[in-house]
C-alpha positions in Angstrom: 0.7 8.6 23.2 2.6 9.2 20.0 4.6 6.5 17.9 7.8 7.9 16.1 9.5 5.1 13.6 12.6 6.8 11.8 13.3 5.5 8.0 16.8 5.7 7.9 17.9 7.5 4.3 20.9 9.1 5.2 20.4 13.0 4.9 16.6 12.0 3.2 15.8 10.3 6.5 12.2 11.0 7.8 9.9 10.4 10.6 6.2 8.4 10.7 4.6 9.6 13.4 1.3 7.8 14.8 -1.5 8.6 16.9 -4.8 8.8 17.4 -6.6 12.0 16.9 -3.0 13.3 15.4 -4.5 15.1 12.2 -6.5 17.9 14.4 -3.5 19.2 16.2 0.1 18.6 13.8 0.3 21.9 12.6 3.4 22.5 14.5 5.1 19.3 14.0 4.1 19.0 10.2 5.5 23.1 10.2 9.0 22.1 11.2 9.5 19.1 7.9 8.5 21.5 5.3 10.4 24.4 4.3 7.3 26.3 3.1 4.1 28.0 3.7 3.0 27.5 0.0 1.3 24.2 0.6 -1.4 22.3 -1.7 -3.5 19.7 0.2 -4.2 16.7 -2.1 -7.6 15.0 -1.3 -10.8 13.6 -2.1 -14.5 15.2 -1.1 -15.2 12.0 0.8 -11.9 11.8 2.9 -11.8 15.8 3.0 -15.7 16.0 4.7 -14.4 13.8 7.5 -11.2 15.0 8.7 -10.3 18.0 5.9 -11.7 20.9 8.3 -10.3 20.4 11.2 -7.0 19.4 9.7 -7.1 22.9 7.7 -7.6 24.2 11.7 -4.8 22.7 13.0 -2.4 23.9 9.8 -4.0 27.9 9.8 -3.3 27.6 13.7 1.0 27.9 12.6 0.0 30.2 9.6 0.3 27.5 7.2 -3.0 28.4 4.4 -2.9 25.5 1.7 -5.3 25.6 -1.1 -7.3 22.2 -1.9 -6.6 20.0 -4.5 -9.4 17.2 -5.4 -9.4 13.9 -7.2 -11.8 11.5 -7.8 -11.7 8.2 -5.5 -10.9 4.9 -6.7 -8.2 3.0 -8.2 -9.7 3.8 -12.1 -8.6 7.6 -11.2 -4.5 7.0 -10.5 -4.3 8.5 -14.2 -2.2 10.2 -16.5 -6.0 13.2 -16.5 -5.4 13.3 -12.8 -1.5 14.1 -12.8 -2.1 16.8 -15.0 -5.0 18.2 -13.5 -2.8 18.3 -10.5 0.2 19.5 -11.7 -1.9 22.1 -13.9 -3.7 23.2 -10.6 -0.1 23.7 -8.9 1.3 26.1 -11.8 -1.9 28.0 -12.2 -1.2 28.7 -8.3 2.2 29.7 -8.5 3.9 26.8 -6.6 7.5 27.4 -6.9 10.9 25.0 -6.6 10.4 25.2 -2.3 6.3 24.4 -2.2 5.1 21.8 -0.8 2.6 19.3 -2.0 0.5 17.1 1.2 -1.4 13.9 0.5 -4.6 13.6 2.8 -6.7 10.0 1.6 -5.5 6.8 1.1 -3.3 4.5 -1.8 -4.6 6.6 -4.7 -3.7 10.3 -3.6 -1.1 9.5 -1.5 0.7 7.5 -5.3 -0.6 10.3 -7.5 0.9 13.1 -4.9 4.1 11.3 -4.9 4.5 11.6 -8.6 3.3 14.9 -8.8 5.1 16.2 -6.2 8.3 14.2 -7.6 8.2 15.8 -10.8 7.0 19.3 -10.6 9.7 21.5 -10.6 12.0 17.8 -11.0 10.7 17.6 -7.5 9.0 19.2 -4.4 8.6 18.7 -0.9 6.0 16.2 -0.4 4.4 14.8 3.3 1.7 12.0 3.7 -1.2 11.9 5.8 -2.5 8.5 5.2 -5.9 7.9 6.1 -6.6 4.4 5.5 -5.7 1.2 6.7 -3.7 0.0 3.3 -2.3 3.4 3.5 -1.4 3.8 6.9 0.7 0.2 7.1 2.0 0.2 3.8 1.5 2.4 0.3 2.4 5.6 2.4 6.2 4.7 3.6 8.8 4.0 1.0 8.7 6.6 -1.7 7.1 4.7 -4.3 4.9 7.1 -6.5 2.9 6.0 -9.5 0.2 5.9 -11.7 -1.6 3.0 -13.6 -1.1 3.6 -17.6 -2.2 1.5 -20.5 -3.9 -1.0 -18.1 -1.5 -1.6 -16.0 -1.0 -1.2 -12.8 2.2 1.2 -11.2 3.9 1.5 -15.3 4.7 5.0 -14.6 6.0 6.2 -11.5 9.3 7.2 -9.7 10.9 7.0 -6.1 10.5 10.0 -4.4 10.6 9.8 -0.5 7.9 12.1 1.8 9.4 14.5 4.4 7.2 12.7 6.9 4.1 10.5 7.5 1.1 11.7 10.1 -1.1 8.5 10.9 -3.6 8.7 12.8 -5.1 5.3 14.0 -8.5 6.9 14.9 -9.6 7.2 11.2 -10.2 3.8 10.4 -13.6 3.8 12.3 -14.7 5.8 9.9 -13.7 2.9 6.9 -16.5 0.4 5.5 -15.4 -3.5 6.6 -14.3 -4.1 3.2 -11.7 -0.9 2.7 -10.8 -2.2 6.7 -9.8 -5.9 5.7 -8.2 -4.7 2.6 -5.7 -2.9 4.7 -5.5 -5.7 6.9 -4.4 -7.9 4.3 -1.0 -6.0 4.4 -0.3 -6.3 8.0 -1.0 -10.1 7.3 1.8 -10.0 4.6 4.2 -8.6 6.9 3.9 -11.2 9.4 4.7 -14.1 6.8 7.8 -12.6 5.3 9.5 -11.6 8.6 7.4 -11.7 11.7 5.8 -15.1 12.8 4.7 -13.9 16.2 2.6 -11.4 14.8 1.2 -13.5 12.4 -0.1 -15.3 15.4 -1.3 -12.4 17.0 -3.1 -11.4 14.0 -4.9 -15.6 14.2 -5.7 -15.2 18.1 -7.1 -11.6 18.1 -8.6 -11.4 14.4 -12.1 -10.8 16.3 -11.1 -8.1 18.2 -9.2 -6.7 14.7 -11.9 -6.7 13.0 -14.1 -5.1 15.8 -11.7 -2.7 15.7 -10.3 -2.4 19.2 -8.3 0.8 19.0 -5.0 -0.4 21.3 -4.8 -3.7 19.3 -4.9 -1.5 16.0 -1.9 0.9 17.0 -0.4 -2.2 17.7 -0.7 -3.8 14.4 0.0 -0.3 12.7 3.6 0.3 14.4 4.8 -2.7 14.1 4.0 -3.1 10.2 5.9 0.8 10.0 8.7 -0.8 11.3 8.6 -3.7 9.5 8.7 -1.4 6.3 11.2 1.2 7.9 13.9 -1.5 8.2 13.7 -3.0 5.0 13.6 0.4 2.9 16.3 2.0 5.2 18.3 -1.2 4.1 17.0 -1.4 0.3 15.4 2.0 -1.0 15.3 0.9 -4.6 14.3 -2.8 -4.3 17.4 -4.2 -5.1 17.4 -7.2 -2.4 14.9 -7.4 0.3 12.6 -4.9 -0.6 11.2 -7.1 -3.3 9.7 -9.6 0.0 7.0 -6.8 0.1 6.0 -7.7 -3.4 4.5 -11.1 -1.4 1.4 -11.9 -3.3 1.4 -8.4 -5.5 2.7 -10.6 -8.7 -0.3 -12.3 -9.9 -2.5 -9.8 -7.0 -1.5 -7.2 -9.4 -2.6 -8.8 -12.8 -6.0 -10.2 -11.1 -7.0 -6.5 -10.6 -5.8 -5.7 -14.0 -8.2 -8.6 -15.8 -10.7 -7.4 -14.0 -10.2 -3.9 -14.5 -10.1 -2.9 -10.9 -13.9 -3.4 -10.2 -14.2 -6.9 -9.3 -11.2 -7.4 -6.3 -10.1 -4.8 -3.9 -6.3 -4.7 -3.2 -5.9 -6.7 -0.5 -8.4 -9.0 -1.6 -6.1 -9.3 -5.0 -3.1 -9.8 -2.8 -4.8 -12.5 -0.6 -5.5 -14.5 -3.7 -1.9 -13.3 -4.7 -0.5 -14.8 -1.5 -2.9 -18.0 -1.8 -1.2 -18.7 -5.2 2.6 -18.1 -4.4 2.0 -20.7 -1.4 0.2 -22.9 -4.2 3.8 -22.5 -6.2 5.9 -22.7 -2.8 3.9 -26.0 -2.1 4.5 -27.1 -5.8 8.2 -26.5 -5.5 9.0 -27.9 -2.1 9.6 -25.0 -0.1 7.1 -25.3 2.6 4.6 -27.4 3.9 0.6 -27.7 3.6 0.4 -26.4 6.6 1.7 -22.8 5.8 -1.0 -22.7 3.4 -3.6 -23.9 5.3 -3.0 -21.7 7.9 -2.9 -18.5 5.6 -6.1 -19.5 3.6 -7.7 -19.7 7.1 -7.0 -16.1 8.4 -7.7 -14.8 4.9 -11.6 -16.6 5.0 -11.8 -15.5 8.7 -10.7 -11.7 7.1 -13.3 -11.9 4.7 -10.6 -11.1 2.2 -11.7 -13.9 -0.3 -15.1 -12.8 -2.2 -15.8 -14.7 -5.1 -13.5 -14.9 -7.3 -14.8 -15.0 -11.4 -13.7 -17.4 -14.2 -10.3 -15.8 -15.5 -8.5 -17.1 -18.2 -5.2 -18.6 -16.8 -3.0 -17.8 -20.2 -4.7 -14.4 -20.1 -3.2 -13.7 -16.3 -0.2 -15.1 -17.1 0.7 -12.5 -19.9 -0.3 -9.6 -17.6 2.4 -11.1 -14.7 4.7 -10.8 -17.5 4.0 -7.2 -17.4 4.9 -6.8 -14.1 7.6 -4.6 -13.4 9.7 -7.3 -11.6 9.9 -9.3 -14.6 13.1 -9.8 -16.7 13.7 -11.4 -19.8 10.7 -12.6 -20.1 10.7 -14.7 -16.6 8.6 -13.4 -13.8 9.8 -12.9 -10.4 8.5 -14.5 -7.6 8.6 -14.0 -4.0 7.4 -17.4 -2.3 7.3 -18.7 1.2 9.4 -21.3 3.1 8.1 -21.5 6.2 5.9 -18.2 8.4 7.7 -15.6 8.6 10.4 -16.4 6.3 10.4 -16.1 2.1 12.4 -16.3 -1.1 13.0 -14.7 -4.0 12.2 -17.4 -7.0 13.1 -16.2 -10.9 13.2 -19.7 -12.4 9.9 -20.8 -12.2 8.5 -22.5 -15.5 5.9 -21.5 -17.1 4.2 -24.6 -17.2 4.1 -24.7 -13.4 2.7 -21.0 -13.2 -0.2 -22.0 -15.1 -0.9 -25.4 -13.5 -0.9 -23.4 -10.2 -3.3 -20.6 -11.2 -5.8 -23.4 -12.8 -5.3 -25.0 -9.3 -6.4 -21.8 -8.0 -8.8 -21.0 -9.7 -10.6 -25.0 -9.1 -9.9 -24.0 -5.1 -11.0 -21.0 -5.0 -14.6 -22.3 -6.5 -14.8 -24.0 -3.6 -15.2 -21.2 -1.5 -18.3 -20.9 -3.2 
């Protein structure tokens, strides 16, 4: 069975197709969104050994011959070395204005062959193969392209939308449990800013999630695609409600800045991210104890809160200032009312940041 979810852009519409086993026989369907056969295939050796040759089968199969681009893994590699290595590898090829660049891997290649892709040439075809979890639900649909600069995270990037998405479902066996829960950390995100029912899905079948029953995943996967899809075919630049995806990124963001990105993973970042806007929500009167108690639970059930080390509250706080959503010096929040349903908060003193993240940090000791 194959999923289609349509992100509605006007003429720069595009498809997201899912299903299992879908990387060993797209050729012909990934043939028709690119107007090229000059097509660079952006990877890394560890994705590339597990699904890289038989995806190269099924593209040679329609005459398409890419050549293979490679970065390193991790989030320490979404650099200014690896864009140019990219870009250097592209030119030295002789990919022209109607070439195609194709990310294979997950959050890392899939933002550094956004950028690359959106400013070679001031911009070239570019289609995403996502291949893990947090790819597959969330970094891979939307057009946001970046890389991490000066410490922190996403400063240099642009919008620059794929011509299509292939998932296929039946890659995340092949995940560790920790790169598995961060992705599901995401699909937990979008059912407390707009989908209540499938944040109790997620807190009755989180056994069988994490054993990773296969109809239960393709579940979880197309309906956080179409949570996405709507919101950026309503708001493609984040002017309104594509800011409720930033839920938890704020201070998720600066936590794997402080600890340069070895400590957290990004869903673990964003569960502590999430933990602390319901700690400010809470602190404000917008929802009750119960919305936090009940997100805190599925987080320790997700294993998606490791210990968390000392950090220096004031220190954290000036890297949230550094988030892009910030203006005039007053961070943006986006905070939670009830499951399933959040705000958008710019007002919040700064006293009451800090008093939350000490409050955080004291709870999440506990854990312990």
């Amino acid at each position: 069975m194959i999923k289609k979810i349509k992100v509605n852009l006007g003429n720069r519409s595009y498809p997201i197709f899912i299903q299992d086993n879908l990387l060993n026989n797209c050729g012909p369907t990934l043939k028709e969104h690119t107007r090229s056969k000059k097509i660079a295939i952006l990877s890394n050796s560890t994705v590339f050994k597990i699904c890289g040759k038989s995806f190269l089968k099924s593209l040679k199969k329609v005459c398409l011959k890419p050549i293979t681009i490679f970065v390193l893994d991790g989030e320490k590699n979404k650099s200014e070395g690896s864009l140019l290595h990219i870009l250097k590898k592209m030119a030295l090829n002789g990919f022209q204005r109607d070439s195609c660049l194709l990310a294979l891997g997950g959050g890392v290649v899939g933002d550094l062959g956004g950028l690359a892709a959106s400013i070679y040439m001031r911009g070239i075809d570019f289609i995403q193969c996502p291949t893990t979890f947090l790819a597959q639900v969330d970094s891979s649909i939307g057009g946001k392209t970046a890389i991490d600069f000066v410490g922190i995270k996403n400063l240099v990037g642009t919008f620059h939308q794929p011509k299509a998405i292939f998932t296929d479902p039946s890659l995340l066996k092949t995940l560790t449990e920790r790169q598995f829960a961060t992705g599901l950390a995401e699909v937990i995100k979008y059912g407390v800013i707009q989908d209540e029912k499938m944040f109790d899905f997620i807190e009755k079948n989180i056994d069988i999630i994490l054993a990773r029953n296969q109809k239960t995943l393709f579940y979880l996967i197309s309906k956080s695609c179409e949570i996405k899809a709507n919101i950026i075919s309503q708001d493609e630049k984040e002017n309104g409600r594509r800011a409720w995806l930033n839920y938890g990124h704020t201070l998720g963001h600066a936590l794997e800045s402080y600890y340069r990105y070895e400590v957290l993973t990004h869903g673990e970042a964003i569960s502590y991210g999430m933990w602390f806007a319901t700690l400010l929500s809470s602190r404000l009167g917008l929802c009750s104890k119960d919305v936090l108690n009940r997100q805190v639970e599925l987080f320790k059930k997700a294993e998606l809160l490791p210990i968390l080390p000392y950090f220096n509250p004031q220190k954290v706080y000036q890297k949230m200032l550094l988030d892009k959503k910030a203006r005039n010096g007053r961070i943006q929040f986006i905070l939670t009312r009830k499951i399933g349903l959040v705000t958008i908060q710019k007002n919040v003193k700064q006293s009451t940041i800090l008093s939350a993240l000490t409050q955080l940090q004291a709870e999440a000791s506990e854990l312990t």
